[in-house]
C-alpha positions in Angstrom: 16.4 16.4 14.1 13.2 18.4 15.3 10.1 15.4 14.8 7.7 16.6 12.5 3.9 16.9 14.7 2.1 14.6 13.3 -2.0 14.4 13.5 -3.8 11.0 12.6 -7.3 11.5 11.0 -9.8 8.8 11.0 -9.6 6.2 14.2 -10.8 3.3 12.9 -9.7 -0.1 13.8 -6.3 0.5 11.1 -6.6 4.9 12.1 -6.5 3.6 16.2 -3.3 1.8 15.1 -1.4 4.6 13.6 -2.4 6.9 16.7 -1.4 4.1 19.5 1.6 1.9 17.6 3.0 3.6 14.3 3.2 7.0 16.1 5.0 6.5 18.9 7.3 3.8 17.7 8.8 6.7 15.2 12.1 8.2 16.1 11.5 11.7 13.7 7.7 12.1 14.6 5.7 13.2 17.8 1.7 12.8 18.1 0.4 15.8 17.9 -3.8 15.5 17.7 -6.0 13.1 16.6 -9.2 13.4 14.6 -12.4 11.6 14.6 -15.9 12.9 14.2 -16.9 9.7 16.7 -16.3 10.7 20.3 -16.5 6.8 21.3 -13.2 6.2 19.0 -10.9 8.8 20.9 -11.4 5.9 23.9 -7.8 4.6 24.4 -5.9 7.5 23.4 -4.0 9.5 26.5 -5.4 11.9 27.8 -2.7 14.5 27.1 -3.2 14.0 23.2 -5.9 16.7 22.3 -8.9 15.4 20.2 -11.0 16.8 17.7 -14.1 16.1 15.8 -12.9 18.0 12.4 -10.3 18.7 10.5 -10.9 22.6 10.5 -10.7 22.9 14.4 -7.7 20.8 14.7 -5.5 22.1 11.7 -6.1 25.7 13.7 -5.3 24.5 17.4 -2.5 22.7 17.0 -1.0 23.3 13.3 0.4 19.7 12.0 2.8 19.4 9.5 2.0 16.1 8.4 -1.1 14.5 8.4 -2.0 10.5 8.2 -5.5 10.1 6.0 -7.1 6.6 7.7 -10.2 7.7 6.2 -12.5 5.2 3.9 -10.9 5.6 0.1 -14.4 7.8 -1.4 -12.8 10.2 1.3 -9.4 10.7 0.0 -9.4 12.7 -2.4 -11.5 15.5 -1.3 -9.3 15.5 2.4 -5.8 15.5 0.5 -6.9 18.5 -1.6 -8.7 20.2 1.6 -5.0 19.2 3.9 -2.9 20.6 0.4 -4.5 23.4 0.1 -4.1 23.9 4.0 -0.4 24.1 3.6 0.1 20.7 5.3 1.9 17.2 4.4 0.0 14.2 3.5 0.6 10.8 4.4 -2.8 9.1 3.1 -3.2 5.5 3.5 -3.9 3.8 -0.4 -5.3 3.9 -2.3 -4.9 7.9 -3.5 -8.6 8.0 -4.3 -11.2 5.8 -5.1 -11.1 6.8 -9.0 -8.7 7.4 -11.1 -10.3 11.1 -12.6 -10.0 11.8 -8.5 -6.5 10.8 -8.3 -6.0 13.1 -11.1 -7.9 15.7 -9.5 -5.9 15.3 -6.9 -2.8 15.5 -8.8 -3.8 19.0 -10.1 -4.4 20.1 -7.2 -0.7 18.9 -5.8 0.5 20.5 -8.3 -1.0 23.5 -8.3 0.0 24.0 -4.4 3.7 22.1 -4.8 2.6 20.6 -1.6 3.2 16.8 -0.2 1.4 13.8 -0.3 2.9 10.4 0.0 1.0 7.4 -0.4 1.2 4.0 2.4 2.2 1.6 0.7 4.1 -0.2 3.3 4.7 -3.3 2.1 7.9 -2.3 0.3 9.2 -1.0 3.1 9.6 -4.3 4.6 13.2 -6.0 4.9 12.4 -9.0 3.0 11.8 -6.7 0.2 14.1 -4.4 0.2 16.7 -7.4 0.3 15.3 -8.7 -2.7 15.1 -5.4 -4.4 19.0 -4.7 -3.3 19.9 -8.5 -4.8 17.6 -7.9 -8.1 19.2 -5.0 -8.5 23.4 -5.8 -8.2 22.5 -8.0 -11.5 23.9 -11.0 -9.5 21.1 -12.8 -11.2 20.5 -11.5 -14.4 17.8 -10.3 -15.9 14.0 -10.8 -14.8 12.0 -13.2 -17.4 8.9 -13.7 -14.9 7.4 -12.9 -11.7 4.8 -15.4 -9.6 3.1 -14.1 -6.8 0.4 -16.3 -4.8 -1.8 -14.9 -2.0 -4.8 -16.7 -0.3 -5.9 -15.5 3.3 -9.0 -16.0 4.9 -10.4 -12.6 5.3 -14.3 -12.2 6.2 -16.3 -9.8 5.1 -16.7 -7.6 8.2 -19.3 -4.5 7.2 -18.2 -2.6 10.1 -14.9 -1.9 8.5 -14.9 0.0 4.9 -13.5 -3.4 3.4 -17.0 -4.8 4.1 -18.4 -2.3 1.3 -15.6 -2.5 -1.2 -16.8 -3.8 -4.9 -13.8 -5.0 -5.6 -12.3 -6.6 -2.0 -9.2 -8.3 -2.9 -7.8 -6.3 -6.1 -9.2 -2.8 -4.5 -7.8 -3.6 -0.8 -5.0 -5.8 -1.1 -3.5 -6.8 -4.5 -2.7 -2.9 -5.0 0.3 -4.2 -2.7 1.3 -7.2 -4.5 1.0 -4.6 -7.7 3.4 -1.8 -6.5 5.8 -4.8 -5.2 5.9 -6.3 -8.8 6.8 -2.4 -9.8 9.1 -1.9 -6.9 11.3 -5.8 -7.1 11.2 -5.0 -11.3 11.8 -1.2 -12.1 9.2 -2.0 -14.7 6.2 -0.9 -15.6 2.6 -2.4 -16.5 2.1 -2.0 -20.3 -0.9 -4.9 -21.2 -3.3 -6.5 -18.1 -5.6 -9.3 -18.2 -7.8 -10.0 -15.2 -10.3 -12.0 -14.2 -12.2 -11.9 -11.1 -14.6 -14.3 -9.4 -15.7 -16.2 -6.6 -15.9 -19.6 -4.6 -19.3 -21.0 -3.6 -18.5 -20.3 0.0 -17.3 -17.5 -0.4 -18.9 -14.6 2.1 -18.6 -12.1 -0.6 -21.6 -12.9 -2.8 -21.6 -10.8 -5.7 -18.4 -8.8 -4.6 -15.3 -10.7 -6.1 -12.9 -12.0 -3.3 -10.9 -13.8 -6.0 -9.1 -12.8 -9.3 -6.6 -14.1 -11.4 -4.0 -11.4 -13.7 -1.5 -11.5 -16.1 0.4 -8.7 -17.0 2.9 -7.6 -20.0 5.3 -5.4 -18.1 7.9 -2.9 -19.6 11.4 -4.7 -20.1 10.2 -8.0 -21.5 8.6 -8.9 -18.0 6.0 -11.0 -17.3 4.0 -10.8 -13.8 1.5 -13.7 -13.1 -0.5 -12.9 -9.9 -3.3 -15.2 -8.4 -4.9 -14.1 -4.7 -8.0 -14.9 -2.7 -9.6 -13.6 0.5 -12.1 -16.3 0.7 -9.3 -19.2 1.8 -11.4 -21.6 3.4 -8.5 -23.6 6.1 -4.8 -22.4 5.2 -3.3 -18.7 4.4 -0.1 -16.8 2.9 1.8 -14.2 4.5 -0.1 -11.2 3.5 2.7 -10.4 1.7 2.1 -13.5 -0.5 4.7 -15.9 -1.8 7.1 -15.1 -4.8 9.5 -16.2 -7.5 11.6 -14.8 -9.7 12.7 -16.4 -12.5 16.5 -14.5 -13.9 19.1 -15.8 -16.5 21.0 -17.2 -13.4 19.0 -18.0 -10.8 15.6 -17.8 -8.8 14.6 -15.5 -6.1 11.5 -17.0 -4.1 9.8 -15.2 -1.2 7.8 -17.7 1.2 6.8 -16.5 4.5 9.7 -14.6 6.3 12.2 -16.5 4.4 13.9 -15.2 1.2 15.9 -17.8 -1.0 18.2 -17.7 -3.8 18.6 -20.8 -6.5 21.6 -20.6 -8.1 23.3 -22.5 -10.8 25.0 -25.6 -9.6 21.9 -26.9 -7.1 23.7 -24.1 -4.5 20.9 -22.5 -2.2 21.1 -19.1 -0.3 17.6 -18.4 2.7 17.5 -15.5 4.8 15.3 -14.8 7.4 13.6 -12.0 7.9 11.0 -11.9 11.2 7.6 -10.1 10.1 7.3 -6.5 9.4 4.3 -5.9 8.7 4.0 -3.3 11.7 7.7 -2.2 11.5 7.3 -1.3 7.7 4.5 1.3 9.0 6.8 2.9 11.3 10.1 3.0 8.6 7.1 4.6 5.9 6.2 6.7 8.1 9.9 7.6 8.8 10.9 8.1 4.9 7.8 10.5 5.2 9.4 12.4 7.9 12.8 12.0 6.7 11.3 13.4 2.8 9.6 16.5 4.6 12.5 17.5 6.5 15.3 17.0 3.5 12.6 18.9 1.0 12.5 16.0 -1.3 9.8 13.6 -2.7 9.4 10.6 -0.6 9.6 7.2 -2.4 5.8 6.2 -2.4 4.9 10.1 -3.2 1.9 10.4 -5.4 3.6 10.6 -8.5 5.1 6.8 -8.0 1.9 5.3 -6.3 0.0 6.7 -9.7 1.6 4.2 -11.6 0.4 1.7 -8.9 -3.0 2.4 -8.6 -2.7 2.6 -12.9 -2.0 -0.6 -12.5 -5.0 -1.4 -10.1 -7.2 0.3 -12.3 -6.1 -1.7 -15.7 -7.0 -5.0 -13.8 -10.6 -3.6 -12.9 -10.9 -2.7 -16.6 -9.6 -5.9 -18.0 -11.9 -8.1 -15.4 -14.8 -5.9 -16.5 -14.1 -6.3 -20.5 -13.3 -9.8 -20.3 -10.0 -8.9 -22.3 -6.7 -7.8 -22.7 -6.2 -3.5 -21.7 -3.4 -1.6 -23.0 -1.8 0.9 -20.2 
């Protein structure tokens, strides 16, 4: 198969890693320009790579197919539309927009151009996952009553990086992972979210919540409980946090890189799976070359990662109203 040219924009700290790891470590794609309006942040990336200071001047020199958005999330939206109306691919890093009227904007204008625009949300591209997904689903365990998940990391507040102006830290930044895995391991969708957010005393946040707590009524009789923190003062989760999965006949639990399976009759299954984190960026960023060249929708395209960042925005609303919000 011909790799698809790919051309990273935005060379961040996260954007350097696409151009100098995620790249190059994928079998369908080829770099084929990156984009930065900072000269200093092309430092690092071979000389043979051409390098541009806008979009305009790069999408005419070297015509990508598929471009990565690493830009801050008030950027999105206005670059995907810009890219789609361009006649190019999106692969924009999450969340779609920074709004949900954007993402719907940006919808529209998807639609309107029947382009492509997939949406990183790599977690659920990592083995562990897709195990549990593939073992969920055969119905060896019945059906799904309740879903934990528990993240706490120590994260500072670093303003050099867009996280460090983010309102909402942990739910905007890294529980919209947690929320498209309770989508992705269930099938189900959220139909009722409470939320509340808040914050340690020494915490680095101040006023911006690094801490929430959420409940959610999920379609199919599901409930998700969810508790994360980025202000862990001595001991962290995996950033993919730890699970359990409580079925008619058994118990899927997720802790670190193992995956284990209680079963009637005290019998135990673990599997090990080595972190991914890195590798699920390079098998997303596969599925988007793989989608492009088959003419299909990738699996996190915009219209599945809507219903994540729905999600997202119901626990803002419910952690803002101080009650229950109906999807």
């Amino acid at each position: 198969m011909e790799k698809v040219r790919v051309a990273v924009l935005g060379l961040g700290n996260f954007g350097h890693s696409w151009a100098d790891t995620i790249v190059p470590a994928c079998r369908e794609a080829e770099l084929a320009a990156v984009i930065d309006r900072h000269e200093e942040h092309w430092q690092g990336i071979p000389a043979d790579i051409p390098r541009f200071r806008d979009l305009a001047s790069a999408c005419a020199a070297v015509h990508p197919e598929l471009v990565v958005n690493v830009t801050p999330p008030d950027r999105h939206h206005a670059i995907n539309e810009d890219l789609l109306r361009r006649g190019i691919a999106v692969l924009c890093e999450k969340p779609i927009a920074d709004t949900l009227s954007a993402a719907d904007a940006t919808g529209a204008v998807l639609a309107e151009t029947n382009g492509f625009l997939m949406i990183g949300e790599n977690y659920r591209y990592q083995p562990i996952f897709r195990r549990a997904k593939e073992i969920l689903s055969s119905g060896e365990l019945g059906k799904i009553h309740t879903m934990d998940c528990h993240f706490r990391h120590y994260h500072p507040d670093v303003s050099r990086f867009y996280h460090g102006t983010l309102t909402h830290p942990l739910l905007d930044d890294v529980s919209i992972h947690h929320f498209d895995l309770a989508r992705y391991l269930s099938g189900e969708e959220a139909r009722r979210v409470w939320c509340q957010e808040h914050d340690a005393p020494y915490s680095w946040y101040g006023a911006r919540y690094a801490d929430a707590w959420l409940m959610a009524e999920m379609s199919g009789d599901v409930r998700f409980r969810y508790d994360g923190t980025l202000g862990s003062p001595a001991t962290s989760t995996h950033w993919n946090g730890e699970w359990e999965i409580e079925c008619d006949r058994g118990v899927l639990q997720i802790r670190g890189e193992d995956l284990i399976l209680h079963l009637p009759g005290d019998e135990t299954r673990r599997e090990h799976f080595p972190d991914a984190l890195v590798e699920s960026r390079v098998l997303e960023l596969s599925e988007a070359c793989l989608a492009l060249r088959e003419n299909r929708p990738a699996e996190t395209d915009y219209a599945d990662n809507r219903k994540s960042f729905l999600f997202l925005q119901l626990a803002l609303r419910a952690a803002a109203a101080g009650t229950w919000i109906d999807a």
